[in-house]
C-alpha positions as CSV (number, residue, x, y, z in Angstrom):
1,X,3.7,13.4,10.0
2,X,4.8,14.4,6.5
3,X,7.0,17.7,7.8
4,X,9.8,16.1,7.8
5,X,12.3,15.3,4.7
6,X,12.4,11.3,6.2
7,X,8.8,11.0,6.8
8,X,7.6,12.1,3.3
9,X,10.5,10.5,1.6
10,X,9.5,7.1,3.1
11,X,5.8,7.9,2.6
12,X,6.3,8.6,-1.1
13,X,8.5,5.6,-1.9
14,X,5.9,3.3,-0.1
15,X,3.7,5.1,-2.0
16,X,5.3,4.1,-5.3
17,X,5.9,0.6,-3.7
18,X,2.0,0.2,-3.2
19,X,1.6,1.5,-6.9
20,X,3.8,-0.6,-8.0
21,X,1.7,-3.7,-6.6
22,X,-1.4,-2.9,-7.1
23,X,-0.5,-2.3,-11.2
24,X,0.4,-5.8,-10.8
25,X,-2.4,-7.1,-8.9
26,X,-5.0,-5.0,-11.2
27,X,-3.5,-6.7,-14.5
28,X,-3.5,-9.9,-13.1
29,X,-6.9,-10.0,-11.3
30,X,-8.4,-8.4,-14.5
31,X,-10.0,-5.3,-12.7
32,X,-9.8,-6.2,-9.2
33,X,-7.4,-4.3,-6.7
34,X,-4.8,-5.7,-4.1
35,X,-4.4,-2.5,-2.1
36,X,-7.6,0.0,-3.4
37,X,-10.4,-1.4,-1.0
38,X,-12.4,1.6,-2.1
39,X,-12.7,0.2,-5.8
40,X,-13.4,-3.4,-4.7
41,X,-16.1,-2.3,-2.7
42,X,-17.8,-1.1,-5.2
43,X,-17.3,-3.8,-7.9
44,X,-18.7,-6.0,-4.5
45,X,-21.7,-4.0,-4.4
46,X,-22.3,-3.7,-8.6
47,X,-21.3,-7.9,-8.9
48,X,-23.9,-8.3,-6.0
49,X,-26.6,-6.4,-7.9
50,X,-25.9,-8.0,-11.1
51,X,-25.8,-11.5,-9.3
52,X,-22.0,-12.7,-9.9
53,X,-21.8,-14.2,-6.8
54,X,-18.6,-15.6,-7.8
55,X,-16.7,-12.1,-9.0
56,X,-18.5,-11.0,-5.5
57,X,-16.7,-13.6,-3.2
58,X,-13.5,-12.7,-4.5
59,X,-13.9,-9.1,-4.1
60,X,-15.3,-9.4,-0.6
61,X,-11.8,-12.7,0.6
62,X,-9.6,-9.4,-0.8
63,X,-11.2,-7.1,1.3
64,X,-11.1,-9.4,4.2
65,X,-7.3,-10.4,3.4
66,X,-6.5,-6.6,2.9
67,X,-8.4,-5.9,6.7
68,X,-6.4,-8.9,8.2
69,X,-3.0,-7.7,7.0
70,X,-4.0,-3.8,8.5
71,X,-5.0,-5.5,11.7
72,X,-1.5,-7.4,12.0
73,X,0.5,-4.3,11.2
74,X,-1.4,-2.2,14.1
75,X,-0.6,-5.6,16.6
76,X,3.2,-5.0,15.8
77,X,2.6,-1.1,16.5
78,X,0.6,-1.9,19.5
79,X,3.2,-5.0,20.8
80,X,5.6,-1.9,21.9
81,X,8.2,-3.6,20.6
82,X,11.4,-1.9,19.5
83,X,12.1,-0.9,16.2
84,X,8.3,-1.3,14.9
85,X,8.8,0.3,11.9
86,X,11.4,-1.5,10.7
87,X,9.7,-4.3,11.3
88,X,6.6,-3.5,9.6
89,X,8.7,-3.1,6.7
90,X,10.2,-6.8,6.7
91,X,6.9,-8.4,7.6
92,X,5.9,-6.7,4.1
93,X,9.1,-8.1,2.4
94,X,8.6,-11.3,3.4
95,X,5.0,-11.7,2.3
96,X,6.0,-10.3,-1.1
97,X,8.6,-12.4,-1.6
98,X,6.3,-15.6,0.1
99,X,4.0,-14.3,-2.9
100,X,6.7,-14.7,-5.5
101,X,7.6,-17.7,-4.3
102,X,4.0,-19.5,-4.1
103,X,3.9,-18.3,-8.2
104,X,7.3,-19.5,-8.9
105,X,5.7,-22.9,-7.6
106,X,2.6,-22.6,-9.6
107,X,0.6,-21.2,-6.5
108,X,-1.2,-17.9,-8.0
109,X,-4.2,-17.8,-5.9
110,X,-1.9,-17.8,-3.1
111,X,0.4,-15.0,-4.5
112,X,-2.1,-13.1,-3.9
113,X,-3.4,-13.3,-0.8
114,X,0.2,-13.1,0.4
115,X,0.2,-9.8,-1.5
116,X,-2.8,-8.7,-0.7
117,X,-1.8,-9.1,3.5
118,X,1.3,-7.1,2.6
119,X,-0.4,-4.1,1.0
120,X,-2.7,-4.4,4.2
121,X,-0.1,-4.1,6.9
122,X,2.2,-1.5,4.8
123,X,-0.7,1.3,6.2
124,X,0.2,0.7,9.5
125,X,4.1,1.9,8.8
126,X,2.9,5.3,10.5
127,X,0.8,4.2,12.9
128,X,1.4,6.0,16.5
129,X,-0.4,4.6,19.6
130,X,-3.2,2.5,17.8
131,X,-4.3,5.7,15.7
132,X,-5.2,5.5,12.3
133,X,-2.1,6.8,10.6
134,X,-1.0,8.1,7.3
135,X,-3.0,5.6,4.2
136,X,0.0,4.8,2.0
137,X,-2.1,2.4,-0.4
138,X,-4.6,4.6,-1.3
139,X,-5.2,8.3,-2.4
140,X,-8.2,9.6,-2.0
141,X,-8.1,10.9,1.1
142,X,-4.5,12.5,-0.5
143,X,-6.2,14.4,-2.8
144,X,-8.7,16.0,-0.5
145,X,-6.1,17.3,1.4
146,X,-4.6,19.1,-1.9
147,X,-7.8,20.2,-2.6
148,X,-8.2,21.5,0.9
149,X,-4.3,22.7,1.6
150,X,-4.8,24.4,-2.2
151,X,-7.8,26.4,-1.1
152,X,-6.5,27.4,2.3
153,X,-3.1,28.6,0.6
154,X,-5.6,30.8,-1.6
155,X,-7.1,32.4,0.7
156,X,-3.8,33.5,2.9
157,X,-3.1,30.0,4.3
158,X,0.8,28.2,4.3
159,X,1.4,28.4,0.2
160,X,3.0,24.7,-0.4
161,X,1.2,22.7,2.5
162,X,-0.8,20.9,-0.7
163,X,2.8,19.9,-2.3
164,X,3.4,16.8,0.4
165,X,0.0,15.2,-0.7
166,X,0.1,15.4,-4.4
167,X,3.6,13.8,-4.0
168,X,2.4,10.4,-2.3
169,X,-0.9,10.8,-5.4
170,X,2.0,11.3,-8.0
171,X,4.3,8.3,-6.5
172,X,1.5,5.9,-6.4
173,X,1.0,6.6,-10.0
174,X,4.2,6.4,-11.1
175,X,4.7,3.1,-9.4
176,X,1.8,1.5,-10.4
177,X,2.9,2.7,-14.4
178,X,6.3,0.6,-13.4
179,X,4.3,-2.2,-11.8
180,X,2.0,-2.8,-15.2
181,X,5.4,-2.6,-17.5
182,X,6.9,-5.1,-15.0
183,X,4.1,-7.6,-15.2
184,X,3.5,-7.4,-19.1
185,X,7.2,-8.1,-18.6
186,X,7.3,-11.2,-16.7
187,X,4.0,-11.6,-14.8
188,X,3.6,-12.1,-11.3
189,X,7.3,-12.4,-10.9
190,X,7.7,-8.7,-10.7
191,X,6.4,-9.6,-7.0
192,X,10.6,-9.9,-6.2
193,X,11.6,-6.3,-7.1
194,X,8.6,-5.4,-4.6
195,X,9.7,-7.7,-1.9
196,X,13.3,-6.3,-2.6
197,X,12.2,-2.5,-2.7
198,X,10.5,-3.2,1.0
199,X,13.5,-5.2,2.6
200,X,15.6,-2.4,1.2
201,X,13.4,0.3,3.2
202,X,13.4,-1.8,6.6
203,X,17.0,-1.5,5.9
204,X,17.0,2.5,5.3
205,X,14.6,2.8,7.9
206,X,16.8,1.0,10.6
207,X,19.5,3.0,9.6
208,X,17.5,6.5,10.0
209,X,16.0,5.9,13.2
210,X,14.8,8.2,15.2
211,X,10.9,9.3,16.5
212,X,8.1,9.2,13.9
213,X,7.0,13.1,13.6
């Protein structure tokens, strides 16, 4: 999936796009996440312990908002319609920019549900045939793979199969440092540079068709 030049290219920049969110979302949420599901699950489990039943609910709506917007990206892959990807891509856009709008009108809360969805459906952009696909919003399972790619290429294995990985780790990073200098800079309305970035991509993506690898 990440052979090619295209793939990995539009991998890493949605990479950087879901960085670039969740720096956002993480600032404004005070330690909450709107595309790392992994960390909210644990602050669910540790708020539950601790009996925060509020800071629990709104861990566990993000994690059901995050599953709902992954289940509608893998209905538009499973809908066999044409140009899927694409259309991932603009579904995204126009939730991020739904979300900038609903803060523009003094709607936060619902900025980021609308957020939230989007980061959930971007992880079905390279979804075949109702698989699982390539996770674009979060990097652990990344990281494994360099760890596993480096230690194969050690022992005789293909020398740079580990480079691919570390790029979507090092693209999410770098997009989430641009997402935090972006919301100290004018708060949630960074969300329009996001929905812009993703409209921009559909638009790319359109104009690069051809079969997912």
């Amino acid at each position: 999936m990440l052979q090619s030049r295209r793939n990995l290219a539009l991998a890493c920049s949605l990479s950087a796009l879901a960085g670039y969110v969740d720096g956002i979302g993480y600032l404004h949420l005070g330690g909450l996440f709107v595309s790392f599901m992994s960390g909210n699950s644990t602050r669910l489990g540790v708020t539950l312990a601790e009996g925060h039943w509020e800071h629990a609910l709104e861990a566990l709506g993000l994690i059901v908002l995050f599953v709902g917007g992954a289940a509608a990206g893998s209905l538009i892959v499973l809908s066999r319609l044409p140009h899927r990807q694409p259309l991932i891509l603009l579904a995204e856009a126009l939730l991020l920019a739904g979300a900038a709008l609903a803060y523009a009108f003094g709607l936060p809360n619902l900025a980021v549900a609308a957020i939230v969805l989007a980061m959930g459906l971007e992880n079905a952009v390279f979804q075949i045939d109702g698989g699982a696909g390539l996770g674009l919003t979060y990097m652990t399972g990344a990281l494994v793979k360099v760890g596993q790619f480096a230690a194969a290429a050690l022992t005789g294995g293909a020398r740079w199969a580990w480079l691919p990985n570390l790029s979507l780790w090092a693209a999410l990073v770098i997009g989430a440092l641009l997402g935090a200098l972006a919301y100290r800079w004018i708060n949630l309305a960074a969300i329009w540079f996001a929905a812009a970035i993703a409209f921009a991509l559909s638009l790319l993506v359109v104009a690069t068709a051809r079969q997912i690898d």
